[in-house]
N, C-alpha and C positions, 0 to 999 in steps of 0.2 A: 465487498461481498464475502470476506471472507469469514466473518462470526455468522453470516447467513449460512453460506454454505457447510460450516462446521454443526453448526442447528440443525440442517437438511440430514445431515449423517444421524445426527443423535435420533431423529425421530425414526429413521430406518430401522435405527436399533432396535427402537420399542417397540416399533410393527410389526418383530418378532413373538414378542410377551403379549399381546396382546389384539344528531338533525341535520336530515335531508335538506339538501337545496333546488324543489325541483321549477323549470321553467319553462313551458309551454311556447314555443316560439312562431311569430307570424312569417309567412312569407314575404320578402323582398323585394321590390325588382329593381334593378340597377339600372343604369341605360351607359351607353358609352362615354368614356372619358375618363379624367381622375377616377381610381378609385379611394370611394366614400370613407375605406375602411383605415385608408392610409392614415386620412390628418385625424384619428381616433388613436391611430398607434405611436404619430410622431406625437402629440398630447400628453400621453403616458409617457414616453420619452423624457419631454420635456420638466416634467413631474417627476419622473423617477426618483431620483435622491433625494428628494423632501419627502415622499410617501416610504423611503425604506425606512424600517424602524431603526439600522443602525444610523440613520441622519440624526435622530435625536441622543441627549447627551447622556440621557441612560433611563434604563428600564429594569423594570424587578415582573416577574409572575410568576404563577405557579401553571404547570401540565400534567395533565393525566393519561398515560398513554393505556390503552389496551387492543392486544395482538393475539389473535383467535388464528390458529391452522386447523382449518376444515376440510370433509371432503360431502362428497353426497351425503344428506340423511339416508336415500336408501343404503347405503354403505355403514356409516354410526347414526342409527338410530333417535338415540338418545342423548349423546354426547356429541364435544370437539373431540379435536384429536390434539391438541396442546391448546393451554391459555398461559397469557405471560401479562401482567400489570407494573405499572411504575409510579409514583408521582413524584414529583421532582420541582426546584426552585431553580429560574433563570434568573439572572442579572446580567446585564450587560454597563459597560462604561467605556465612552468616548475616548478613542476612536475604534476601536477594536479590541476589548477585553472582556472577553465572554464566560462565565463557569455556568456549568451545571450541577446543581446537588440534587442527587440520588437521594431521596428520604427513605422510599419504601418500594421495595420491589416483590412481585410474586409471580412464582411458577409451577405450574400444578405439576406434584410429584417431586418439586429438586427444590431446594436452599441455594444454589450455587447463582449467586447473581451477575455470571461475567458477562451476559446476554441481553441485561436492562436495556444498554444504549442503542439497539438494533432495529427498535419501532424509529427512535430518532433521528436514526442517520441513515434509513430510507429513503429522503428527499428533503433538500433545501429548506430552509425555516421562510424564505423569503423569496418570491420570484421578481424580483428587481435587480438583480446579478447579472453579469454576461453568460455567467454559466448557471446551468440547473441541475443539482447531482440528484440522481435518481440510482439507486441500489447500487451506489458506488463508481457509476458512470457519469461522467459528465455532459451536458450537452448543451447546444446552441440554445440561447431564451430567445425566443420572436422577441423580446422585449429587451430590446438590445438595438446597440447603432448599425444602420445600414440594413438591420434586417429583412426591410420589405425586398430589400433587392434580391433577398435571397430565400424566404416565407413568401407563402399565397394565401392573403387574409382575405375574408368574404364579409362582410355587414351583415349579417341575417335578419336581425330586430333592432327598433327604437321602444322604449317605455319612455314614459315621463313619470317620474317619480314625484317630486312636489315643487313648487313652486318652477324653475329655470333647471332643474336636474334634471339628468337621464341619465338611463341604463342603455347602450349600448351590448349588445350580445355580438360578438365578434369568434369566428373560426378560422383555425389555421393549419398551414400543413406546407411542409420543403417545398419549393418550385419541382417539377418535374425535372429527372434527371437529375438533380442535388445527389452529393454523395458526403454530407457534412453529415457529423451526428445532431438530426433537429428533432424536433416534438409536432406531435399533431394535435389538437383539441380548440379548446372553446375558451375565452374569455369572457366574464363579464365585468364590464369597466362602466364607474360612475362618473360620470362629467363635474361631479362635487370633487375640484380639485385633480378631476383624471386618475384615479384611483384604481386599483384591482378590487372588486367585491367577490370575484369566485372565479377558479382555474379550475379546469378540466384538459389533465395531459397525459399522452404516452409516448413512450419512442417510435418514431416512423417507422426503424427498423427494431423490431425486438431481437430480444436477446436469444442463441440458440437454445439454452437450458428454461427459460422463464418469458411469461409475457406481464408486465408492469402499468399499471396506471395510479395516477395520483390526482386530490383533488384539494384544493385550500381555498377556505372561506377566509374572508377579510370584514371585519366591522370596525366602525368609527366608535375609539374612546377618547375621550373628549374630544380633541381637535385634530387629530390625527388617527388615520386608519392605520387597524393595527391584525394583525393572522388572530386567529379567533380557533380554528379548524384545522385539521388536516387529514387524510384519509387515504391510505393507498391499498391496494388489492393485487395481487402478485400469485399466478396461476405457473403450478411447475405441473408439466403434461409429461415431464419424463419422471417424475415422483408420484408413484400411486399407490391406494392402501387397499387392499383386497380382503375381504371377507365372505364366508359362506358362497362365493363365488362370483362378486360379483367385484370390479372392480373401479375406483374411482381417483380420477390426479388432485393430489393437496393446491390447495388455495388458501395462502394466508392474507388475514384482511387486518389491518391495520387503524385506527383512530386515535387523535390525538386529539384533548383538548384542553383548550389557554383559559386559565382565569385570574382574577383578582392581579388584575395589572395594573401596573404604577408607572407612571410616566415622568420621567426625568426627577428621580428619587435620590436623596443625597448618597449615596455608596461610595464608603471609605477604597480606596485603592488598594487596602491589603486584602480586602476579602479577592483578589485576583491572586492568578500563580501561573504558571506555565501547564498545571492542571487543570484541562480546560471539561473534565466530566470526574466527578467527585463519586463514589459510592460511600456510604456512611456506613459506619461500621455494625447498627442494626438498621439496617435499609430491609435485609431481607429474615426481621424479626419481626415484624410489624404484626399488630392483633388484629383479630378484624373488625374492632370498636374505630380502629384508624382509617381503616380501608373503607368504613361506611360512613365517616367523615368527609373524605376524599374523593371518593366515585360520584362521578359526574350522574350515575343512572345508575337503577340497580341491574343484579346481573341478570341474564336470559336462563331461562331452567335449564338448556344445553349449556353452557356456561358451566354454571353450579353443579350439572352433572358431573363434567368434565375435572374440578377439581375435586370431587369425591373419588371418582371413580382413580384417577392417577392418584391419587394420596392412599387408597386402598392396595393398592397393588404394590406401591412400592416403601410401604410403614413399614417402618425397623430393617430396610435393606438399601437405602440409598443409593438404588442403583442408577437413575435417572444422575443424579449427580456423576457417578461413577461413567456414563457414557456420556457425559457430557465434557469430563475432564479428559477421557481417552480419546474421545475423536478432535479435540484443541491440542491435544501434546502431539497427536500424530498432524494434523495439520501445521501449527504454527512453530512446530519444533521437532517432526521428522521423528520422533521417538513413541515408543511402546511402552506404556508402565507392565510392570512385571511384579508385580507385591511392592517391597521397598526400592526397586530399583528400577532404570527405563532403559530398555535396551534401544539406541542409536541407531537406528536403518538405516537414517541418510547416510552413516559413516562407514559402512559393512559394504561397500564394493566402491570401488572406483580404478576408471582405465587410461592408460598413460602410454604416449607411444616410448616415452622413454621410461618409464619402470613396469609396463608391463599391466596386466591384470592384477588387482587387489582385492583380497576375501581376507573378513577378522569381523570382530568383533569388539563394540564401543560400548560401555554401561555405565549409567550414573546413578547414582540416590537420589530419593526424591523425596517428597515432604512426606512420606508414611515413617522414615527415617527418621528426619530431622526436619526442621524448619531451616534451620541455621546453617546447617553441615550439609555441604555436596564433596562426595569421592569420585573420583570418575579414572576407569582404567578402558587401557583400549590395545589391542594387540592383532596383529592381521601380516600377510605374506605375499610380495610382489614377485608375479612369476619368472619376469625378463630378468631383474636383478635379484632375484634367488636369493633374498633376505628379509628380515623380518622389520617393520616396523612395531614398535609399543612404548606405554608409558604412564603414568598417570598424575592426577592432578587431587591434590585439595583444598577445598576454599571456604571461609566464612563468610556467611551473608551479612553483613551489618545491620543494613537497615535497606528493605526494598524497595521504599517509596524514591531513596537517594542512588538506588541501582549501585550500591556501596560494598566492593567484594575486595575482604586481602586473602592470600594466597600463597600455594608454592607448587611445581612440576617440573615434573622431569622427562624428558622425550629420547629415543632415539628413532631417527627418521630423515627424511630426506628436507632441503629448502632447493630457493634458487638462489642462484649466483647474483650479486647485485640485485635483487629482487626491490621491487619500490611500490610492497604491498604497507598494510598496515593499515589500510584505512576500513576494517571494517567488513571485508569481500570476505565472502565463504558464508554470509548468514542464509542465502539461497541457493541453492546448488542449483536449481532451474532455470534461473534467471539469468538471459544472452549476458548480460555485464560480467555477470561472474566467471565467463567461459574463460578467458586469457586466463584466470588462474588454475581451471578446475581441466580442461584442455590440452591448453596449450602452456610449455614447460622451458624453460629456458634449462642451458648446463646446470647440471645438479648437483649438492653440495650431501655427503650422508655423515653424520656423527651426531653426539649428541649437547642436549640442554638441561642444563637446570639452573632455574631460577625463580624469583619472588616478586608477585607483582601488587597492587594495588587499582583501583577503579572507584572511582563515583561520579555521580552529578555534580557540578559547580558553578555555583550562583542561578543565574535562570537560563541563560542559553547554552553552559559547554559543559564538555565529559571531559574528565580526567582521565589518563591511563599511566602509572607510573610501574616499568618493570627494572629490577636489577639481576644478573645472571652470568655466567661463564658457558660460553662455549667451544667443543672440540669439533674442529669441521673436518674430512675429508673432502677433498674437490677431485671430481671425476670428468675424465676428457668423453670416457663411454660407461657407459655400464660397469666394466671390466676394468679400465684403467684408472688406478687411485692416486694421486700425491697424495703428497708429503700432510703430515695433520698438523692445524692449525686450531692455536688457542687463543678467543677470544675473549675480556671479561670487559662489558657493557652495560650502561645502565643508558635506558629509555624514558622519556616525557610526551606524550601523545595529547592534543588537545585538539578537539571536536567543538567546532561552534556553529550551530546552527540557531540562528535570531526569529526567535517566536514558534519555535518546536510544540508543539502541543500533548498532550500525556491525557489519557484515561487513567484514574487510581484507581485501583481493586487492594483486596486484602493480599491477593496475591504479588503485586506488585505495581508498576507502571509500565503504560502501554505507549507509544511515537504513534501519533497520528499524521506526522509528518511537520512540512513547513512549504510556505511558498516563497521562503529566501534562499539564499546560495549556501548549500554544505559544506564549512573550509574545516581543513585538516591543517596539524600542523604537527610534526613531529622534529624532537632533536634526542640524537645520539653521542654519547660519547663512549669511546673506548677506553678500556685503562692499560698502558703497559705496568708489568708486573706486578698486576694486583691480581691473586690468585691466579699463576702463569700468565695473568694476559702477553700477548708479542708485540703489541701494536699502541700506538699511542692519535688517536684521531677522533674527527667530529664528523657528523651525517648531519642535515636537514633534509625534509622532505614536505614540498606544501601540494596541496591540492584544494582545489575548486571546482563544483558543478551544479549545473542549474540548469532547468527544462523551461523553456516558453511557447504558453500554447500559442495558438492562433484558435479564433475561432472560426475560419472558413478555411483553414490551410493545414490544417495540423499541429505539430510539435518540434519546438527544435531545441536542440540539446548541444551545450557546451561544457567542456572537463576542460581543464588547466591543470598542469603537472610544472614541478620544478624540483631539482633536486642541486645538493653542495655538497663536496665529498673535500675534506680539506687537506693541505701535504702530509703526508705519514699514512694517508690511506693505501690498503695493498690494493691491486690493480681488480683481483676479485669481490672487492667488499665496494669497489665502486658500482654507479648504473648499468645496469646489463637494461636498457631501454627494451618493453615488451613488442617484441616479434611474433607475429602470426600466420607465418606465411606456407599456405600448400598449393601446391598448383591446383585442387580442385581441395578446398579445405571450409572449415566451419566459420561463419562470422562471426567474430568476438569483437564488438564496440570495444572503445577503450584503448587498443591496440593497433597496432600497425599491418595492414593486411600483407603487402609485397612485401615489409623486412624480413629475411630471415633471424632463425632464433641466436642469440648471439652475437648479431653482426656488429653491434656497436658497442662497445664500453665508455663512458662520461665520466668526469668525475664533476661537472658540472654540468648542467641542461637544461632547457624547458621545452617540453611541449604541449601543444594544442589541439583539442580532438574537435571538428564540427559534424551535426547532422542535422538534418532534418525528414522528421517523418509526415510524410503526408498524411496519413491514418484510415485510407483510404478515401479520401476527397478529392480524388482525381476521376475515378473510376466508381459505376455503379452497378455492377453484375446481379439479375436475379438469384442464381443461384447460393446457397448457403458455403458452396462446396468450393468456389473459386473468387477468393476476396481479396483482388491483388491490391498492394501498401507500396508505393515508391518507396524506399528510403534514401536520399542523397547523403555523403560522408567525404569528408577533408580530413586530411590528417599533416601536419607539420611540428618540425621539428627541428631544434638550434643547438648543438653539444661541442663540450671539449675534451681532450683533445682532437675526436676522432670523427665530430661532425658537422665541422665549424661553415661550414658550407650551405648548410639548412638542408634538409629531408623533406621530399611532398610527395602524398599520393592524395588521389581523387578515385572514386566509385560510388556503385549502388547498387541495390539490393533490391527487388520485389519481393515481398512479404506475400503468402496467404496463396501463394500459386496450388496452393492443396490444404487448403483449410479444415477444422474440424473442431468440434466442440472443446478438444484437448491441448490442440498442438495444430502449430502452422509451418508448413513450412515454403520457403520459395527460395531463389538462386541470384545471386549477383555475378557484377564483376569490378574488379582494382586494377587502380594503374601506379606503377611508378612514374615521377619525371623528376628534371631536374639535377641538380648537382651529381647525385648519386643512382642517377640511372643506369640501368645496365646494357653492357654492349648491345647484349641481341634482345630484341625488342621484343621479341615473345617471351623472355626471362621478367621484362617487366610487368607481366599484367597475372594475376592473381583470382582463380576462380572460385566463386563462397558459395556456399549452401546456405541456408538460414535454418532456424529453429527453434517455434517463440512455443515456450507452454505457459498455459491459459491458466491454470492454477494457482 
């Protein structure tokens, strides 16, 4: 949702300036006993993976998407309020190798085609999945194992089609009292083979910003039914555009449509990559001798209006572009462009029980500068420890498609002690995972860094990180009390694998659409004595693993593995300081250990294991919008040496959504310590959280 919601911002901006499927259905009657609708659904069922299209061994077409945000004509008249076109080349190849080429995109008023893929990945290509994603949400398919146990399908109508076929017309909707995320609508299923010919779905519960529905047509080419259609309609009632007085909420409607499809077409295996949506580098130059090739239909005079009238308003000032790149940089990257430069927001405040309140200032160059060249300086002042951090950085973009940066910086600022970060934490500052770093602070270390790193992609699944550098630590017991300063010179190797990562390209760069494999890290250090003062002569590892598994009537459950190796010659400070998070009435930060305090343990070898599981609310199903309570259960263990050879266990849990809101959630748990290292008095062992989920 979130190129949606950046979309949502850009047309506020402006608002300053400025084949049906239909089917007549008979009456029913059922009488008691089985129901009728059941062995129509276990059918489909049993059909499913032969009628998906990725069953077959590959496929080629082409789509054409067009995306209209409207509101009342008595509101525009004459006009949309945006129109956005695409057409595009699929391919697919057995078993799972999917791209998309972006040909041609259009957007009345802007060039800027980071927004193509957004009619697309509104809803599933395919409803033969256990899950259906709808505007970024995933949810339960009635068409799915077990579902009847947990869907209330109705038979409405039979047809007979020709010969021993029928249409079947089928409706469905969560049993009462369900608290899964399901869908409500309509099926139409042909007994040719058990097949989908037409979906009709929304979510039972809508969303509090947006209400969504979607619609896919299916037809037989040659032997196999294949989506043909797609159509969703997506009404924001808290986005409206006012005029002369009257005012009206945006409704963007959606259509996609498949042609000239190819059914199991020879495609060589390099036309794949881990680029699984391609923009072409005149996609969004296209004439309109191309676009009237292409279009399925011509366009409606409001249409046509609508890219006169945004092409009038914004000729020779590209401002549409200009608000489109400012509301994605403040979104996906917390920053403000400023002419050549962006000024940092996310990095201009941050509060620490142990340094205190932080104000400064963070600014980088941005491509009005250079393509190539990013500078970035940053300087700001912690109240409690009454000194200043700053520093800055500069790097060469090599090539962005490879996420390819060499470099050099210099800091002075605070770390932790034994710190067993690196993997990545700090790219959300919103996001609960990231709290043990942004939070919660283990003994702090202030001096300074300089050094020269390196970064890119390597091969198809992993990232490189290679840094070398010296550094001068002070180590602080408080605020106030310094040692002695330590000189370190290390050089780092950081490798990132994640198996079948997916990537959007743009000119701009490449985009993670994620993966549904496990995240592993792997990092080695070594130290150099007397290279460049180093003091010390030693090696670090550090691996890490984590992986989410849904459930589809139960929620989510989520596993982290940590291990770390710290080898002889290591000083007792450069070893594991294991992340402690402990307040007698304190913040939940996953990841972490809620009853340890900060410090308590140092390793120089260790693993631990974090479990949860979130129910997602599937326990519980309150009307209210305002009270959406989420169990979360959490295990925490842990095995170290020298100091915790004995194993570590805590057990807790969390309700979510105890005060819910469009924004932010929040609700209260509670931790327990046991076990080896429990503490005498047994009120020392239990651990009281808050939670704090933002929804952005």
């Amino acid at each position: 949702m979130k190129p949606l919601l950046t979309f949502l911002l850009c047309l506020l901006t402006l608002s300053l300036f400025s084949q049906e499927l239909t089917v007549q259905l008979n009456e029913v009657t059922v009488v008691a006993g089985e129901n009728p609708a059941h062995r129509i659904i276990d059918s489909v069922l049993v059909h499913r993976k032969q009628n998906h299209p990725n069953s077959l061994d590959a496929y080629l077409y082409n789509v054409y998407d067009l995306m209209v945000f409207t509101v009342d004509s008595n509101v525009l008249k004459n006009n949309e309020l945006m129109v956005m076109e695409t057409y595009s080349e699929v391919l697919f190849r057995a078993p799972d190798q999917l791209r998309q080429n972006v040909l041609g995109t259009k957007m009345a008023g802007a060039h800027d085609p980071q927004f193509v893929y957004l009619a697309s990945k509104m809803q599933s290509t395919s409803f033969y999945d256990d899950y259906v994603d709808i505007a970024g949400t995933s949810y339960v398919n009635p068409i799915s194992h077990n579902s009847k146990y947990h869907y209330s399908f109705s038979l409405d109508a039979v047809f007979p089609v020709k010969g021993t076929d029928s249409l079947y017309m089928i409706t469905f909707h969560p049993m009462p009292g369900s608290a899964f995320n399901g869908l409500k609508g309509s099926l139409a299923i042909r007994s040719d083979n058990w097949a989908l010919l037409h979906v009709m779905a929304e979510p039972d519960k809508q969303a509090s910003l947006y209400n969504i529905s979607i619609q896919q047509l299916y037809e037989k080419v040659y032997d196999h039914w294949f989506p043909s259609q797609f159509e969703f309609k997506l009404e924001l009632p808290q986005v409206a555009v006012e005029k002369s007085g009257l005012a009206s909420p945006v409704t963007a409607i959606g259509k996609s449509y498949i042609t000239n499809v190819l059914l199991n077409p020879n495609i060589d295996r390099n036309e794949f990559s881990e680029v699984e949506l391609l923009i072409t580098e005149d996609a969004a130059y296209q004439d309109e001798a191309f676009w009237n090739r292409h279009r399925i239909d011509s366009l409606s005079p409001r249409v046509k209006n609508t890219y006169h009238f945004m092409d009038s308003i914004t000729q020779g000032t590209n401002i549409f572009d200009w608000a489109l790149g400012l509301t994605t940089k403040m979104i996906d990257e917390t920053a403000l462009p400023i002419g050549p430069v962006d000024l940092n927001f996310g990095s201009m405040f941050r509060l620490s029980g142990y340094r205190g309140f932080f104000a400064g200032l963070n600014l980088t160059t941005n491509d009005r500068l250079s393509r190539h060249l990013r500078l970035n300086a940053f300087g700001g002042y912690w109240t409690k420890l009454k000194d200043f951090d700053y520093g800055g950085e500069a790097k060469w973009l090599i090539n962005r498609q490879r996420q390819m940066e060499l470099g050099v910086r210099y800091n002075h600022r605070s770390s932790a002690i034994g710190e067993f970060g690196g993997f990545g934490e700090g790219s959300n500052l919103l996001s609960e995972n990231e709290y043990r770093y942004t939070f919660y602070e283990n003994v702090m270390t202030r001096g300074n860094t300089a050094e020269a790193f390196f970064k890119t992609r390597l091969l198809r699944h992993f990232k490189a990180f290679v840094k070398f550098g010296t550094y001068w630590k002070n180590y602080h017991l408080s605020p106030y009390d310094t040692l002695p300063t330590t000189r370190l010179t290390n050089a780092e190797l950081r490798l990132r694998f994640a198996y079948k990562e997916k990537f959007v390209s743009t000119s701009k760069g490449i985009q993670s659409q994620g993966t549904d494999y496990p995240i592993v890290w792997l990092i080695y250090q070594h130290s150099f004595k007397d290279v460049w003062g180093g003091e010390y002569d030693f090696d670090r590892l550090k691996f890490q693993v984590e992986k989410d598994f849904q459930w589809r009537y139960r929620g989510k459950s989520s596993v982290l593995l940590q291990a770390g190796y710290a080898s002889t010659g290591c000083p007792v400070q450069e070893t594991f300081n294991l992340m402690g998070s402990y307040e007698k009435f304190g913040l939940y930060s996953p990841g972490s250990f809620g009853t340890m305090r900060e410090s308590e343990f140092f390793c120089n070898r260790f693993v631990a294991l974090f479990l949860s599981h979130d129910f997602q609310g599937t326990l519980w199903n309150p009307k209210t919008t305002w009270f959406k309570p989420q169990l979360t259960l959490s295990t925490a263990l842990a095995w170290g040496s020298p100091t915790m050879t004995q194993g570590y266990f805590e057990s807790g849990f969390v309700v979510k959504g105890l005060l819910n809101s469009p924004i932010v959630s929040l609700g209260a748990g509670l931790f327990y310590r046991y076990g080896p290292y429990a503490l005498p008095n047994t009120i020392d062992n239990f651990a009281f959280k808050y939670s704090m989920t933002f929804k952005l």
